[in-house]
C-alpha positions as CSV (number, residue, x, y, z in Angstrom):
1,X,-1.7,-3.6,-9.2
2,X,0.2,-0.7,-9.9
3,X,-2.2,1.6,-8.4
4,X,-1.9,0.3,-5.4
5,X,1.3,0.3,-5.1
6,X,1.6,3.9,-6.2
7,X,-1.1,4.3,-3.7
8,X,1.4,3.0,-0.6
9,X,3.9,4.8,-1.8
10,X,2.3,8.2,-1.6
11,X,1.1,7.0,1.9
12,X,4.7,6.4,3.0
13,X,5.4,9.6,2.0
14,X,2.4,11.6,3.4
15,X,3.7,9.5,6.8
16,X,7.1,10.8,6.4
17,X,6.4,14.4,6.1
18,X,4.2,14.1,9.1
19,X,7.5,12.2,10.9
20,X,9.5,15.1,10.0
21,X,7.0,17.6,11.3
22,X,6.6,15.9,14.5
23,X,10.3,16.1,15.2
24,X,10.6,19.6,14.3
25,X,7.7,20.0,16.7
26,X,9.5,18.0,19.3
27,X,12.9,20.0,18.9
28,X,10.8,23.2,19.3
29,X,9.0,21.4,22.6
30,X,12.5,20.0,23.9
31,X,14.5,23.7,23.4
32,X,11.6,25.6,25.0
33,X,11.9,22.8,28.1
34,X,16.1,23.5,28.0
35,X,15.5,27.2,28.5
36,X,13.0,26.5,31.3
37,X,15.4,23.8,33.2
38,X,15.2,23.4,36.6
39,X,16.7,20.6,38.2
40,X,15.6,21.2,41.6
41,X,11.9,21.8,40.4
42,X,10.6,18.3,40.0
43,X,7.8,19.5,37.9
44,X,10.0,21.3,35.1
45,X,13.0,18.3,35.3
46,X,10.2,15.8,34.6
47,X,9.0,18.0,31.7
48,X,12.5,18.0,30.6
49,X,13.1,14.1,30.3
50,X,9.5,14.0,28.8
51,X,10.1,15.9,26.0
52,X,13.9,14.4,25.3
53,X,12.4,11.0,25.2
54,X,9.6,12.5,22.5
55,X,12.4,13.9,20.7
56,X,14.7,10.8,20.9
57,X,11.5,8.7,19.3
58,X,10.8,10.9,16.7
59,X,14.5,10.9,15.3
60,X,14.2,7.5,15.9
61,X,10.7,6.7,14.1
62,X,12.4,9.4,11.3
63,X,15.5,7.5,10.9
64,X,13.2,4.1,10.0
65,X,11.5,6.1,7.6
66,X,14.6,7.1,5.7
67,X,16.0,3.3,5.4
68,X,13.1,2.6,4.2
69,X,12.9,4.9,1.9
70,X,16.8,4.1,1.1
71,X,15.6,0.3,0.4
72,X,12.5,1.6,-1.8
73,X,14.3,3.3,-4.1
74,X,17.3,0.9,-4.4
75,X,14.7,-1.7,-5.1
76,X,13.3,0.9,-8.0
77,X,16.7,1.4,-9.2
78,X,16.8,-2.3,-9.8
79,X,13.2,-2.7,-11.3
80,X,14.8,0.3,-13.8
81,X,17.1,-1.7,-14.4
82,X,15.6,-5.2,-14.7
83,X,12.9,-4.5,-16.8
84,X,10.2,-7.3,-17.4
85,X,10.5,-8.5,-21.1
């Protein structure tokens, strides 16, 4: 029992640093697109929005992955605190 839950823990881990690596890769993306701007060139403004919306999902899928970890280690703090007898 406890293995597996150490084993999903590890998991949500290994998926967070791979959140926070995508957005870091998206930023990169989105400031390279910024410099290259062009609102009259179809092409390049459609690039733009492309990667802002990538960017704007990554926070986003980054910022679930920090409440949950937020309510994982609240919920350890209590076990800690709670011990079975």
């Amino acid at each position: 029992m406890q293995t597996s839950h150490s084993y999903r823990f590890l998991l949500f881990f290994v998926q967070l640093k791979e959140c926070q690596t995508s957005v870091k890769k998206c930023h990169e993306n989105y400031r390279a697109a910024v410099e290259d701007r062009d609102p009259k060139d179809i092409t390049k403004e459609f690039s733009f929005r492309s990667k802002l919306r990538d960017l704007n999902q990554a926070i986003h899928e980054h910022e679930q992955l920090v409440e949950r970890q937020k309510e994982i280690e609240r919920n350890i703090q209590q076990l800690e605190s709670n011990p079975p007898r």
